[in-house]
C-alpha positions in Angstrom: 188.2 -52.1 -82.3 191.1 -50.3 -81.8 192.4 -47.7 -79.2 192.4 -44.0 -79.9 193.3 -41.2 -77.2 191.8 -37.8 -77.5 193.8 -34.3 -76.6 191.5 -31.8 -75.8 192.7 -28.3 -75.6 190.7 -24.9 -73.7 192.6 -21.8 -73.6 191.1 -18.6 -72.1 192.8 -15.0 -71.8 191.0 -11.7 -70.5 189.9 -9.8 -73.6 188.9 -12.9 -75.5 185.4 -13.2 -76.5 185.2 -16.4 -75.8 187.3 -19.8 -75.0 189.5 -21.4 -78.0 189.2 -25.0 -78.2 190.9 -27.3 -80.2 191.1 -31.5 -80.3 193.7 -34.2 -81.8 193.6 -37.4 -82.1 196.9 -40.0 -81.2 197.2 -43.9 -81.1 199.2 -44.1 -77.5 199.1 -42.5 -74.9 203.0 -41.3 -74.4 202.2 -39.3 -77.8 199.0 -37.4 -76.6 200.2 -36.4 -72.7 203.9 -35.7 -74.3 201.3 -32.9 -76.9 199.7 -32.1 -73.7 202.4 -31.3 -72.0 203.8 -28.9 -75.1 200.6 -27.2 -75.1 200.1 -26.3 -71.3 204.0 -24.7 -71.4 203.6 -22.8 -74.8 202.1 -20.0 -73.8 204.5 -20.1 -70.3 207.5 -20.0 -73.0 206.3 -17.2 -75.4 205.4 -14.8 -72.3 202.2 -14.7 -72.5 200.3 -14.1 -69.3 197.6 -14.2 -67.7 196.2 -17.2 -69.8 194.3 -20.0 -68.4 194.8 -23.7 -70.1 193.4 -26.8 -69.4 193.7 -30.1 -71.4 192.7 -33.7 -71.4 193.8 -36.9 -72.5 190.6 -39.0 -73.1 191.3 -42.4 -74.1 188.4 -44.3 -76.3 187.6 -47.6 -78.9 186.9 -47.1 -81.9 185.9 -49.3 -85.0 187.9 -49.7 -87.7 186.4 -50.1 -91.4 187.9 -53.9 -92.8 187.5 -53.7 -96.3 188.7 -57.2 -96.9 
């Protein structure tokens, strides 16, 4: 088994018809809350306002296929 983490991403903004969701996948956690980071001050940096974010960093094992 090997370690995985999970960034999950949920964006909502007035006018929207409904909430924009999106997930990644990383192999450490530095790499997925660094992502996490960069996608909660995005929309802070391109002026775009009101918008509500929220994002998680799930970690989980997973199996890995051996072929050998």
């Amino acid at each position: 088994m090997i370690k995985i983490w999970l960034l999950i991403s949920m964006i909502s903004m007035p006018g929207m018809p409904s909430v924009k969701h999106t997930a990644e996948l990383y192999f450490d956690q530095d790499k997925c809350e660094s992502r996490r980071n960069m996608i909660i001050n995005m929309a802070t940096e391109q002026g775009i306002n009101p918008i509500y974010t929220q994002t998680w960093c799930l970690e989980s094992s997973m199996f890995v296929i051996n072929n050998s």
